[in-house]
BATORDO-875195 format. One record per residue: residue in three letters; x negated, y, z of N, C-alpha, C in turn. Coordinates in pm, whole numbers, padded with zeros to 5 digits, always signed. Example, Ala and Ser with C-alpha at 12.3 -4.5 7.8 and 13.67 -1.06 7.14 Angstrom:
ALA-01319-00569+00780-01230-00450+00780-01320-00330+00780;SER-01285-00225+00708-01367-00106+00714-01290+00003+00787;
This chain:
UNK-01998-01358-00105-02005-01391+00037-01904-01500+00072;UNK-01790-01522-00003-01696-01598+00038-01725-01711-00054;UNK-01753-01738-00103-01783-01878-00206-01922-01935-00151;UNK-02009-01862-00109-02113-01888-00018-02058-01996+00111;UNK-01975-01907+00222-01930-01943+00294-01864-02052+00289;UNK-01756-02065+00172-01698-02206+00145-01716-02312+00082;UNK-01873-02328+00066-01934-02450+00060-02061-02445+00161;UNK-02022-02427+00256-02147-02456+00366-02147-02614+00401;UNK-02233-02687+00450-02205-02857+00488-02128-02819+00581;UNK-02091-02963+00583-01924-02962+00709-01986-02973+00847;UNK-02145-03029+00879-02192-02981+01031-02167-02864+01017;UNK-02202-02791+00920-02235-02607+00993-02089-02609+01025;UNK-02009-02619+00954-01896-02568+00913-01825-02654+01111;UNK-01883-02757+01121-01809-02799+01269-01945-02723+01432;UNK-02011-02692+01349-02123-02636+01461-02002-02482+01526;UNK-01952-02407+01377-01906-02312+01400-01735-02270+01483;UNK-01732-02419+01440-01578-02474+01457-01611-02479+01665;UNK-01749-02531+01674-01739-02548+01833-01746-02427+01882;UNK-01799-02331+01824-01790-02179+01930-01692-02133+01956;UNK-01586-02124+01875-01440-02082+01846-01383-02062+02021;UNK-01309-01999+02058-01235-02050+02199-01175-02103+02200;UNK-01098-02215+02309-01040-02279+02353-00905-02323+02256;UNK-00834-02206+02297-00716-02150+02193-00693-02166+02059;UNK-00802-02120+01971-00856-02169+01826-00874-02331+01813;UNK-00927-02396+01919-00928-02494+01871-00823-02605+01841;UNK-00711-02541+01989-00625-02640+01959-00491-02589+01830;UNK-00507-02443+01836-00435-02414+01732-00391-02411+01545;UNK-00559-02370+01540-00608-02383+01418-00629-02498+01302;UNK-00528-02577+01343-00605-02723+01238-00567-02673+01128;UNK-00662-02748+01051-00641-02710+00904-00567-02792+00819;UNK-00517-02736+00749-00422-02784+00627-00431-02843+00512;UNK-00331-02847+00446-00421-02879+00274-00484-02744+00254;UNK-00622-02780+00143-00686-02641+00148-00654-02574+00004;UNK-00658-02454+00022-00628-02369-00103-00711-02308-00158;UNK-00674-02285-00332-00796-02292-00383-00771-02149-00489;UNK-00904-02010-00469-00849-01921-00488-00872-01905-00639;UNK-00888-02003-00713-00901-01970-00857-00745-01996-00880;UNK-00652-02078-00832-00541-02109-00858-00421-01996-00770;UNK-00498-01933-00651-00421-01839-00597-00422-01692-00746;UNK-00560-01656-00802-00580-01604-00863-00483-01609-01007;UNK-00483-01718-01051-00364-01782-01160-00255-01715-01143;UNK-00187-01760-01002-00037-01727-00959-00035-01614-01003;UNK-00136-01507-00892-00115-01371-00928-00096-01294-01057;UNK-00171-01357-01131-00137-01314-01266-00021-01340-01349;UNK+00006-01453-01291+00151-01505-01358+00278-01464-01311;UNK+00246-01458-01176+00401-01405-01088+00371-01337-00976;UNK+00244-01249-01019+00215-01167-00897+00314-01079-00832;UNK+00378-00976-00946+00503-00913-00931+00604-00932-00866;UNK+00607-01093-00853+00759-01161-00785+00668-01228-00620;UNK+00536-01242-00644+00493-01266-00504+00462-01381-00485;UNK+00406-01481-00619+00456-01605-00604+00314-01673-00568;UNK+00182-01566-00567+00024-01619-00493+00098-01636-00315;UNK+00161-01519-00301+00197-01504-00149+00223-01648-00102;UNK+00350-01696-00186+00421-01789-00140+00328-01954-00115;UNK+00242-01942-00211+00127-02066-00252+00032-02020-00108;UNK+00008-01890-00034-00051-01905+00067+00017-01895+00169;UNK+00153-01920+00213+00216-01946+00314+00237-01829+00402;UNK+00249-01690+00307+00254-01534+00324+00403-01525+00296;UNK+00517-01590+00369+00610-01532+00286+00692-01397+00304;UNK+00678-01353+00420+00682-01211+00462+00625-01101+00361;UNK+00526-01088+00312+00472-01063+00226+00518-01041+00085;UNK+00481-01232+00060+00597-01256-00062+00731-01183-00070;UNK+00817-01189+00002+00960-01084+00018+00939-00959-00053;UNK+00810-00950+00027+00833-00765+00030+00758-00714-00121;UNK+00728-00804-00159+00633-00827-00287+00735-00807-00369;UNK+00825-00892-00363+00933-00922-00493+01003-00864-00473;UNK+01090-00796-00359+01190-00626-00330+01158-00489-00362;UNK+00985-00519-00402+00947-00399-00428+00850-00407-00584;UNK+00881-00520-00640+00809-00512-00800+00662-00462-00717;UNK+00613-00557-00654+00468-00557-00631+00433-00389-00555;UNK+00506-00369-00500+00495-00241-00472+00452-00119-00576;UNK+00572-00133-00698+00519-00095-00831+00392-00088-00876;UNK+00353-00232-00867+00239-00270-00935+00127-00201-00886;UNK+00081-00119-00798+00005-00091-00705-00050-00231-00612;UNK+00046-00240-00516-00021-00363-00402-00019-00458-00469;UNK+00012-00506-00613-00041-00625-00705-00142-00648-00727;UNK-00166-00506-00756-00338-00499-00807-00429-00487-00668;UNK-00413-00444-00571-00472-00410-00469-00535-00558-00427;UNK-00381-00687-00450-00411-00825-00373-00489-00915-00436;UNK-00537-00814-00589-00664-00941-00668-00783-00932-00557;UNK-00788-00830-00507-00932-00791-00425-00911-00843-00285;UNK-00819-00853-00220-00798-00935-00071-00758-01105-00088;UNK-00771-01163-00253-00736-01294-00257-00838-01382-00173;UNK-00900-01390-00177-01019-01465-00126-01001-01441+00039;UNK-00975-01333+00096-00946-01309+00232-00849-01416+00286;UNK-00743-01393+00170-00594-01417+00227-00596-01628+00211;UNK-00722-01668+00119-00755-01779+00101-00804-01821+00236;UNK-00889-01743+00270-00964-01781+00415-00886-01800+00526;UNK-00783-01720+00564-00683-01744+00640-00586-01859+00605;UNK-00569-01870+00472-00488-01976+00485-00529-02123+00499;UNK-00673-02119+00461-00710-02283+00489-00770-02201+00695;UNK-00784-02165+00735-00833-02137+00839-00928-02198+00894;UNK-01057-02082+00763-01141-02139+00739-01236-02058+00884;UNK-01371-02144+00856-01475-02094+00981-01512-01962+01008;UNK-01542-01884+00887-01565-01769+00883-01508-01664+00942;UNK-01341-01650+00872-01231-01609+00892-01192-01608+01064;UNK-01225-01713+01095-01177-01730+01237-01307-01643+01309;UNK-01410-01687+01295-01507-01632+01329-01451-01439+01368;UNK-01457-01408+01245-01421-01283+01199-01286-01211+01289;UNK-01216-01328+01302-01041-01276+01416-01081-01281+01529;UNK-01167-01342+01579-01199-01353+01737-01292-01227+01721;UNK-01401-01161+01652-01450-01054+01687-01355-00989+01692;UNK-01275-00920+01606-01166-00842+01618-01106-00832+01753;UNK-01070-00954+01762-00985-00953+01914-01115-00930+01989;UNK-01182-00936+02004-01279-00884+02109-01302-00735+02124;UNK-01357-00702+01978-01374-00541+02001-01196-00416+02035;UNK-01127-00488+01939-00984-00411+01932-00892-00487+02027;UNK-00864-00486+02135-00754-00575+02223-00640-00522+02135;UNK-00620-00454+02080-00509-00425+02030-00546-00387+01829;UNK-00462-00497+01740-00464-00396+01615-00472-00259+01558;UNK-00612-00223+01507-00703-00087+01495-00552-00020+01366;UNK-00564+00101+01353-00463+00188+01278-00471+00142+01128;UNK-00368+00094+01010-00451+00099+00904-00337+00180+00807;UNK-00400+00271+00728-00371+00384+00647-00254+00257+00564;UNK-00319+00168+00503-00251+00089+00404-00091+00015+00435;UNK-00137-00008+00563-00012-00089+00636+00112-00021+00663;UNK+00033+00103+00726+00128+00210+00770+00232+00262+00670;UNK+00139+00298+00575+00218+00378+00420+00338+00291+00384;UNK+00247+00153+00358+00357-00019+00321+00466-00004+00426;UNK+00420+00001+00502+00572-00032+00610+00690+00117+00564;UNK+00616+00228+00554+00707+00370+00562+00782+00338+00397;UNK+00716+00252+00267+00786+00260+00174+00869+00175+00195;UNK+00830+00073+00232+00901-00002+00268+01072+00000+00346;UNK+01049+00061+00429+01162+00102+00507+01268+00225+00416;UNK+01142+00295+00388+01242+00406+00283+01301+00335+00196;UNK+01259+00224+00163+01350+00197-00010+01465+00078+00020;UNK+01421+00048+00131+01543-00031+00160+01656-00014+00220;UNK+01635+00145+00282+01741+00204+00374+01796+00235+00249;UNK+01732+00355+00145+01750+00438+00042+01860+00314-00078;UNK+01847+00219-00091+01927+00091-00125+02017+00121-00030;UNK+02023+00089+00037+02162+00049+00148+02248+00128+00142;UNK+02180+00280+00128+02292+00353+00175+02326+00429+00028;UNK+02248+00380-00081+02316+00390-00225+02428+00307-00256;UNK+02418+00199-00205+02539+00072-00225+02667+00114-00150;UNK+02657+00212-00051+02782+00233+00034+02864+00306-00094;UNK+03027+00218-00090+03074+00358-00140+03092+00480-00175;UNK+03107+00555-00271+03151+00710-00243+03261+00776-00236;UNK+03327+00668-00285+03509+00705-00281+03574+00608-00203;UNK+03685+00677-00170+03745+00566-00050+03815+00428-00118;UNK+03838+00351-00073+03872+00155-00178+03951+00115-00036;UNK+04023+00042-00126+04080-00001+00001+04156+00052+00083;UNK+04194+00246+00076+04222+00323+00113+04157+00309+00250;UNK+04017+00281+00261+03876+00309+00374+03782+00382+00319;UNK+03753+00502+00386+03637+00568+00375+03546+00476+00462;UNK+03429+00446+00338+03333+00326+00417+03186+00455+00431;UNK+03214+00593+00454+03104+00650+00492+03041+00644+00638;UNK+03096+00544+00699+03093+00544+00825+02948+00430+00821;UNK+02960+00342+00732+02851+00280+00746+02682+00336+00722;UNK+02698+00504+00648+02550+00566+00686+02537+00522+00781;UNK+02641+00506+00925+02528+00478+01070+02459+00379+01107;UNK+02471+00305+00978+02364+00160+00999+02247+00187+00933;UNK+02221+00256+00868+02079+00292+00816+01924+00241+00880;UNK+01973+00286+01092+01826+00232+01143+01845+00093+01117;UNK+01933+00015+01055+01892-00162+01068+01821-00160+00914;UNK+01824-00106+00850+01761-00177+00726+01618-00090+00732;UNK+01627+00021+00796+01427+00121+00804+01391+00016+00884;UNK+01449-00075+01004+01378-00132+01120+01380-00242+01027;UNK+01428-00338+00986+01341-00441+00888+01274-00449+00803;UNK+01250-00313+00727+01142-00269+00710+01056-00267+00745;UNK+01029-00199+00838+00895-00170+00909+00852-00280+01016;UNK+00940-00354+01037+00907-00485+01137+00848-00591+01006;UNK+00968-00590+00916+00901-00713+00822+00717-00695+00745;UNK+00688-00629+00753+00572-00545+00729+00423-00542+00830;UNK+00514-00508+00912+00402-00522+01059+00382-00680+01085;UNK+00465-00736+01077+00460-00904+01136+00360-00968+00983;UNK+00354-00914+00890+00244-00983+00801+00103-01029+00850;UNK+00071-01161+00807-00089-01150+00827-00090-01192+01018;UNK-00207-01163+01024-00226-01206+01170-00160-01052+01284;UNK-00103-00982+01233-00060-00907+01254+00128-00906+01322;UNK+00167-00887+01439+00286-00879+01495+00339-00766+01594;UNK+00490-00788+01613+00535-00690+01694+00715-00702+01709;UNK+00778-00686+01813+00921-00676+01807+00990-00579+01748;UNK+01110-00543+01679+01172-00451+01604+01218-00361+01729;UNK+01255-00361+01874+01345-00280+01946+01297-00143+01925;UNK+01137-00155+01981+01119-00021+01945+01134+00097+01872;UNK+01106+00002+01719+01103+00093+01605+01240+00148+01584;UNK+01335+00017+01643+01503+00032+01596+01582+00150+01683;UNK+01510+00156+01814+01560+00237+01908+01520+00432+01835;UNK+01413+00441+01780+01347+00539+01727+01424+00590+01621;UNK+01469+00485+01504+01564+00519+01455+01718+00527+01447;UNK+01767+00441+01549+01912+00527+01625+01873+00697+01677;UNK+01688+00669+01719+01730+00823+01817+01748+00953+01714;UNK+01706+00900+01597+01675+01040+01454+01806+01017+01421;UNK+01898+00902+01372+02035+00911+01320+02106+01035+01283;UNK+02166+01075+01474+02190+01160+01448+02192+01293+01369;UNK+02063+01332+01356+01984+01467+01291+02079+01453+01184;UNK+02160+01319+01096+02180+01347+00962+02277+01500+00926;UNK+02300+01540+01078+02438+01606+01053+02337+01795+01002;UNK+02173+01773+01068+02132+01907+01018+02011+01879+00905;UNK+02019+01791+00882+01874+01763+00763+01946+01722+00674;UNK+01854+01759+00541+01934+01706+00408+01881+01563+00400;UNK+01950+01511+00327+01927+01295+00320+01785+01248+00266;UNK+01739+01320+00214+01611+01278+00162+01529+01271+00285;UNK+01505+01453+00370+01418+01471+00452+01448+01364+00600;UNK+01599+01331+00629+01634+01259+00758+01609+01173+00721;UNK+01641+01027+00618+01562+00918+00587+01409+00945+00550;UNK+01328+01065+00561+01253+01019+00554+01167+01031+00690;UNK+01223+01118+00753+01143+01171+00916+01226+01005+00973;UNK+01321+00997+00977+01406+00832+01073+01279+00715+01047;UNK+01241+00691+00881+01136+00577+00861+01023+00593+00959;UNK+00951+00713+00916+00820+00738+00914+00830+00703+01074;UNK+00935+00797+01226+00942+00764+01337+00963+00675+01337;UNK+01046+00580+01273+01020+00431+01338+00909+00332+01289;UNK+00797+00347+01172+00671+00303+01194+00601+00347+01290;UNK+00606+00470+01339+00478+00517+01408+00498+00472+01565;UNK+00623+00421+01586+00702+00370+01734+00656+00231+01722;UNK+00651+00193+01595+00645+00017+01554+00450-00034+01588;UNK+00403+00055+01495+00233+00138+01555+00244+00153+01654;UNK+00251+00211+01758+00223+00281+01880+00239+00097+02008;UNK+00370+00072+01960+00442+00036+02107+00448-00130+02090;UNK+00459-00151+01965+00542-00302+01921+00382-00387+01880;UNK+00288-00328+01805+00187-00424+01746+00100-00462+01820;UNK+00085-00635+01804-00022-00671+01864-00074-00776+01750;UNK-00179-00840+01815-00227-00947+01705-00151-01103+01727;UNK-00151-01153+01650-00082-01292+01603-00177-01380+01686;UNK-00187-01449+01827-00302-01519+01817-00284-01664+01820;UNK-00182-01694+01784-00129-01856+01769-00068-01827+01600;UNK-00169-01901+01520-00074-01898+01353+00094-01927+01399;UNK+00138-01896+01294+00329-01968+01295+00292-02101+01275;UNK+00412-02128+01336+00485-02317+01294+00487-02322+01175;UNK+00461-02429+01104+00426-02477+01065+00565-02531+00943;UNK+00640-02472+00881+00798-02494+00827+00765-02606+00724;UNK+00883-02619+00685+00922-02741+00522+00928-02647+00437;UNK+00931-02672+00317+00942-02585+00215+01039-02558+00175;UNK+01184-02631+00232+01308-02651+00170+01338-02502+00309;UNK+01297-02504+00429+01346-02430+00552+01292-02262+00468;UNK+01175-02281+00432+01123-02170+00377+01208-02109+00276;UNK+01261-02143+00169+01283-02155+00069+01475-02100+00071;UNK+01506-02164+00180+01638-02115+00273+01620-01961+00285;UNK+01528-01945+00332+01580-01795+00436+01515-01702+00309;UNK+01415-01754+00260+01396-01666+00122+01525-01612+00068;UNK+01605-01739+00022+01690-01724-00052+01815-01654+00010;UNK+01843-01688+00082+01945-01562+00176+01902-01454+00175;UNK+01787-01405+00229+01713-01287+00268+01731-01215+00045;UNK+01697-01303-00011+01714-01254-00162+01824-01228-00173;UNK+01926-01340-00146+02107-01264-00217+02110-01165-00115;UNK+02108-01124+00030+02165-00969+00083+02055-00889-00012;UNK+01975-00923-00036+01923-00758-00105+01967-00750-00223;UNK+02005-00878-00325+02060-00824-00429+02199-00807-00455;UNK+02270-00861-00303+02388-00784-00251+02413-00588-00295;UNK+02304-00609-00239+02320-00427-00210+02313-00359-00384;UNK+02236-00457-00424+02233-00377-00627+02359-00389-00637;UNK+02379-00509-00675+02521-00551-00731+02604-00408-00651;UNK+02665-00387-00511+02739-00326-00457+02714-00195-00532;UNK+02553-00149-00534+02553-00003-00584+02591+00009-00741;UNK+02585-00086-00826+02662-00105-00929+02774-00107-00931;UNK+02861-00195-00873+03004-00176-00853+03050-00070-00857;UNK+03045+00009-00708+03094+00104-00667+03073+00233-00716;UNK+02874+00266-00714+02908+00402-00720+02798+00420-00904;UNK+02818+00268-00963+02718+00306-01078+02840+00362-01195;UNK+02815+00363-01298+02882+00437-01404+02828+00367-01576;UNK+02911+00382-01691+02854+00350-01791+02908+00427-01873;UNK+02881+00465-02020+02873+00549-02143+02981+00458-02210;UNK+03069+00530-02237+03121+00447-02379+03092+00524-02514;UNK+03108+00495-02627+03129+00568-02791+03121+00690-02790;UNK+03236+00768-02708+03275+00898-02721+03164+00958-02627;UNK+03102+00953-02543+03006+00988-02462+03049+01019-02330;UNK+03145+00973-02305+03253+00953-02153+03183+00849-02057;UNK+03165+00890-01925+03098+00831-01813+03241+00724-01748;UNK+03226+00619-01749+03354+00545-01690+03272+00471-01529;UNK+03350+00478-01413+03264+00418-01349+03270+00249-01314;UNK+03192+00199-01280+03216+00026-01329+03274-00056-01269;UNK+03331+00006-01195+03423-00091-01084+03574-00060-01166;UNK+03623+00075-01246+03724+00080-01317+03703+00011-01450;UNK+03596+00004-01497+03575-00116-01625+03564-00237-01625;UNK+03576-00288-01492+03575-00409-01476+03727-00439-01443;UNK+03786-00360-01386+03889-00390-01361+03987-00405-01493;UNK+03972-00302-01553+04026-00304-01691+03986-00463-01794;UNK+03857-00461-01764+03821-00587-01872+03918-00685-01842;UNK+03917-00735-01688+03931-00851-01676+04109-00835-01673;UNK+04201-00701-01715+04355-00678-01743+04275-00685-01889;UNK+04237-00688-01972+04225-00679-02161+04274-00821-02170;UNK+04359-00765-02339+04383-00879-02426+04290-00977-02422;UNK+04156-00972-02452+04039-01040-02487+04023-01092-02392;UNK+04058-01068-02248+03990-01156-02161+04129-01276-02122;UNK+04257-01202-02135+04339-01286-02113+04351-01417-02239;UNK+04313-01376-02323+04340-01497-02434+04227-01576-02409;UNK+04119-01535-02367+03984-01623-02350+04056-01703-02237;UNK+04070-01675-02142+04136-01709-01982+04234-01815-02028;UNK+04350-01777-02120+04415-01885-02167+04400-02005-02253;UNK+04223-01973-02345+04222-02046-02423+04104-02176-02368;UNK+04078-02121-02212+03937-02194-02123+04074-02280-02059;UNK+04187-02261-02050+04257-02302-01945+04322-02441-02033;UNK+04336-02403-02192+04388-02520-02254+04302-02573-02325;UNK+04189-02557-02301+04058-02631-02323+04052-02719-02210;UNK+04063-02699-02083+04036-02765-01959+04134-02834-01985;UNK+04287-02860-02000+04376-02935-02005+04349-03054-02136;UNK+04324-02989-02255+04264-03070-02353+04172-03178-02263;UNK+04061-03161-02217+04004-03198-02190+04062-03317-02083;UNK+04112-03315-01990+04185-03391-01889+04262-03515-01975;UNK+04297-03486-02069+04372-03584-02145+04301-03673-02252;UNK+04169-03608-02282+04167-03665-02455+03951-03702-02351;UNK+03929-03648-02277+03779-03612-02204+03666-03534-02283;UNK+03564-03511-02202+03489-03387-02256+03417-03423-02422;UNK+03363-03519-02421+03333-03570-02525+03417-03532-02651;UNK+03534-03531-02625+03626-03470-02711+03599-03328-02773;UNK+03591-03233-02663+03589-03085-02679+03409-03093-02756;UNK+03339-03150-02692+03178-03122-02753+03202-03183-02940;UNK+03298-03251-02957+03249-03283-03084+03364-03172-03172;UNK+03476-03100-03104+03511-03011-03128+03416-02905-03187;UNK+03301-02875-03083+03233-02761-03084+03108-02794-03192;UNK+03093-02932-03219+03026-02964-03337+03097-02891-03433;UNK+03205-03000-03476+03263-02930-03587+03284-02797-03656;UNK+03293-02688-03487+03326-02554-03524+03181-02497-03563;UNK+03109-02560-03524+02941-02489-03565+02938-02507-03713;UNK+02991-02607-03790+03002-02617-03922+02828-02690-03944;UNK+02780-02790-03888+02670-02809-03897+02622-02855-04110;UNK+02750-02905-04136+02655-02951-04271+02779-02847-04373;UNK+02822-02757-04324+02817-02572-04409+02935-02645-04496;UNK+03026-02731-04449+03174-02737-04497+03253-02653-04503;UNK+03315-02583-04381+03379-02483-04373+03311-02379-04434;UNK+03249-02333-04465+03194-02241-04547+03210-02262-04690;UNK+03200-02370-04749+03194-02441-04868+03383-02392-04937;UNK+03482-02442-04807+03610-02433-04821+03642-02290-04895;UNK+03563-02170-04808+03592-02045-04831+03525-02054-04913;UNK+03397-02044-04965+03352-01982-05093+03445-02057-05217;UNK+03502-02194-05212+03602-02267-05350+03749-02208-05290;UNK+03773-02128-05189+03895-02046-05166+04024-02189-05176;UNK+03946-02308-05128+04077-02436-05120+04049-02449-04954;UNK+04183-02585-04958+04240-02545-04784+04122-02680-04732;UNK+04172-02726-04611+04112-02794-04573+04150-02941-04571;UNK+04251-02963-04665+04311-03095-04682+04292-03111-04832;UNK+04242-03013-04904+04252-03056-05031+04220-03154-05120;UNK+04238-03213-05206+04226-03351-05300+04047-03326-05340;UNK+03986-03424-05394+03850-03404-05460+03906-03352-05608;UNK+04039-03432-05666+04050-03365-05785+04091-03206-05822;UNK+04165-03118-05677+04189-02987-05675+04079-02963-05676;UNK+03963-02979-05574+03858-02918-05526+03728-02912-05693;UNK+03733-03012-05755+03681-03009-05851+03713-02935-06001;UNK+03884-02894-06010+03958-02794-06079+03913-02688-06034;UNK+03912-02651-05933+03879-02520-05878+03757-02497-05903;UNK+03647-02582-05860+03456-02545-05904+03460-02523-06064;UNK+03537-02570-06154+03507-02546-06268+03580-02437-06314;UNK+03710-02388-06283+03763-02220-06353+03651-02123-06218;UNK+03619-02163-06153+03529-02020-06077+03417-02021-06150;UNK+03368-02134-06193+03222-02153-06231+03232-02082-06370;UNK+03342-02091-06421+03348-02023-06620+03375-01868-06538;UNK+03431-01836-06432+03470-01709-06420+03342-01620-06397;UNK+03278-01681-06292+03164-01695-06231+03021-01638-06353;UNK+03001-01696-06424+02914-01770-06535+02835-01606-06562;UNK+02685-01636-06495+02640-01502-06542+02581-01473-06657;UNK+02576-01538-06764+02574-01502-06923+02692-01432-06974;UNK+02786-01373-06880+02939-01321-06895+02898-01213-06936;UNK+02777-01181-06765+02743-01058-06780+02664-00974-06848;UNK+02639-00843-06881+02551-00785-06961+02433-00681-06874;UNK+02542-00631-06766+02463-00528-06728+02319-00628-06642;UNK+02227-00574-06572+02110-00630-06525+02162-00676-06345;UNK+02236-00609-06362+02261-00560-06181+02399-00684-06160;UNK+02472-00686-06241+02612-00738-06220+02559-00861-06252;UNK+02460-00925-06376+02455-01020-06402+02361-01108-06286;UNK+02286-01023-06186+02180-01095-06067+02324-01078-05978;UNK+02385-01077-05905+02549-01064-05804+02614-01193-05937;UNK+02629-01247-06036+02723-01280-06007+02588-01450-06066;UNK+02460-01446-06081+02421-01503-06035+02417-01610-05920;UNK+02447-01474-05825+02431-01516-05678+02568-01590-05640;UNK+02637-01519-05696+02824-01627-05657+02796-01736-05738;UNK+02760-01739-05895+02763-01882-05911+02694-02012-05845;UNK+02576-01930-05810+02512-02065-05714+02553-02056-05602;UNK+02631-02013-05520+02706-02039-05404+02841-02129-05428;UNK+02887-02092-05554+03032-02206-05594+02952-02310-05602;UNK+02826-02335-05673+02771-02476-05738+02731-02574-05595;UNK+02664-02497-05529+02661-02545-05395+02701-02627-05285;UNK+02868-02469-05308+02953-02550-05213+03005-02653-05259;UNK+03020-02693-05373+03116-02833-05494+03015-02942-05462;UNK+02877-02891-05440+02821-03023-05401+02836-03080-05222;UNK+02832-02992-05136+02857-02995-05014+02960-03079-05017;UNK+03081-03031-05063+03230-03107-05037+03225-03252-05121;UNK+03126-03217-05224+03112-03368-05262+03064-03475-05211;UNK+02959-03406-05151+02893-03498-05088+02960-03535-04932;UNK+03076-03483-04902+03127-03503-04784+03266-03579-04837;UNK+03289-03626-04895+03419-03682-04965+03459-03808-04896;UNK+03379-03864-04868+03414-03980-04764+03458-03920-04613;UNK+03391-03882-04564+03426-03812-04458+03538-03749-04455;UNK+03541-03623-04587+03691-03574-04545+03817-03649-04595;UNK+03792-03748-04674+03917-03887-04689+03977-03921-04567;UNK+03837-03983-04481+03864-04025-04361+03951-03950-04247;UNK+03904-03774-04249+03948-03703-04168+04110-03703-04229;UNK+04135-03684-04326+04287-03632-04368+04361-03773-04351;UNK+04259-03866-04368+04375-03982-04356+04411-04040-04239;UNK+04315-03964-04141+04355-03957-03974+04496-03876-03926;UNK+04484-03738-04002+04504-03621-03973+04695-03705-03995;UNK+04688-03768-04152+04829-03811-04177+04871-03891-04064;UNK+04748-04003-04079+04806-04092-03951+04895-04073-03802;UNK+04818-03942-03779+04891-03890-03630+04978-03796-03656;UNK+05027-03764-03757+05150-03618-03806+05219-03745-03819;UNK+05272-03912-03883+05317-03955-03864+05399-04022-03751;
């Protein structure tokens, strides 16, 4: 029906455009148009994170998409089957419009929907249920921060507002927010599960009842950089709240099977030997650097990679790193007679010492073949000890 529809000729397609009301016409222009084999793509690729949403200019949606892992992969799968819908709305196409003005005709007001409702109530639950996991449990700071349970109705009410305002679908938060200040209280006779969950559910059904109406002017029309802003804010406070519930009240296993919690292991790490010598050794790296420039330190970090297996070569001939070609070549020949697996008899000792002799033979060629090079290096090395 919808692929039908979106190749009709462009008279029909403006015959239909003239019935529209008044309102539609001046509102509705159309955009670049979108194309649902490529909305379809997204979904598969980054449905999880919301990223079809974002390609149809759903980013409300998108949010709630990617805060909630697709609404564990449920409303992922649900949005292969409304793609084509959510296509129609976004090029704001004839049909579609067609289709919103009946609506608004028969329903003056947005009809009840099982799906929305549920979305908004998880919604709100899991973001309060976040919030008020991230609060402290022990006092810091010498502040008991349990005082902030009483913010709970702000994160159920953006919930359930961010939810309702999807789609051609709107409404103000006071209501819902007022509904859940009025349950707050109760926390002192309900256990936490049942009061966050009676506080949500009353403030969708306040958000339903009092706040929803239909969208009948699309949104303005943003930049992608403006979009892309409030995404990204709206992303760090929520992954504010992980991080915090990690900090504070998460915990980790060490060896012995001891629970440490991670705000005391962090604190500890960053007092460890290991972190202070790293700390000191980034700090005279940075100073290195200021004097001699970075280029310096990167060919440092060549060298230490050992790209053509010198330093390795050094240790297996057990000579230093200044040594002569004529030491280095004394030395390959008493390891190599020591070495020498015709020494051996047994089957086992004679494959091991196999294996060491062709690692001495190896490394004697490595260093040989680097002999110019390390001339050069030692005769630097003298140059500046002079």
């Amino acid at each position: 029906m919808g692929a039908t529809a979106a190749h009709k000729p462009p008279q029909q397609h403006q015959n239909q455009q003239n019935h529209l009301p008044k309102e539609f016409k001046e509102h509705e222009k159309p955009e670049s148009e979108k194309k649902v084999w490529l909305a379809v793509v997204l979904w598969l690729v980054g449905g999880l994170a919301g990223v079809h949403h974002l390609y149809l200019r759903r980013d409300r949606h998108a949010f709630v998409c990617w805060a909630t892992c697709g609404g564990l992969g449920l409303a992922w799968l649900a949005d292969l089957f409304s793609l084509p819908r959510y296509v129609r709305e976004a090029n704001k196409h004839p049909q579609f419009l067609e289709e919103f003005v009946r609506k608004l005709k028969t329903h003056p007001k947005p009809p009840f929907s099982v799906n929305r409702f549920t979305c908004a109530i998880l919604t709100g639950y899991w973001w309060s249920y976040l919030f008020l996991a991230a609060v402290p449990i022990d006092t810091f700071y010498g502040i008991n921060w349990k005082f902030l349970y009483w913010l709970a109705p702000i994160p159920v009410t953006l919930g359930v507002w961010t939810v309702g305002n999807i789609g051609r679908q709107c409404g103000g938060p006071w209501p819902a927010f007022l509904a859940a200040v009025v349950v707050a209280p109760f926390r002192h006779w309900l256990a936490d599960d049942t009061w966050l969950t009676v506080m949500v559910f009353c403030s969708a059904l306040v958000f339903d009842t009092y706040s929803k109406e239909w969208r009948r002017k699309p949104s303005k029309k943003t930049s992608i950089c403006r979009r892309m802003s409030i995404l990204g804010v709206c992303g760090i406070l929520y992954i504010s709240m992980w991080i915090a519930f990690l900090y504070f009240n998460g915990t980790i296993t060490d060896s012995n099977g001891d629970e440490i919690p991670v705000h005391e292991a962090v604190y500890h790490f960053f007092t460890s030997p290991w972190w202070v010598d790293l700390k000191q050794s980034l700090h005279e790296t940075y100073i290195f650097a200021q004097h001699h420039g970075w280029y310096q330190i990167w060919l440092q970090i060549v060298d230490l990679s050992d790209p053509h297996g010198e330093q390795n070569a050094y240790k297996v001939l057990d000579v230093s790193r200044d040594a002569s070609q004529q030491e280095i070549t004394s030395t390959w020949r008493r390891l190599s007679r020591e070495s020498h697996p015709d020494k051996e008899r047994d089957p086992q000792l004679r494959e091991a010492a196999q294996q060491r002799f062709l690692e001495i033979q190896q490394a004697y060629n490595i260093l040989s073949n680097t002999r110019s090079r390390r001339n050069h290096r030692n005769k630097k090395d003298n140059q500046d000890f002079s």
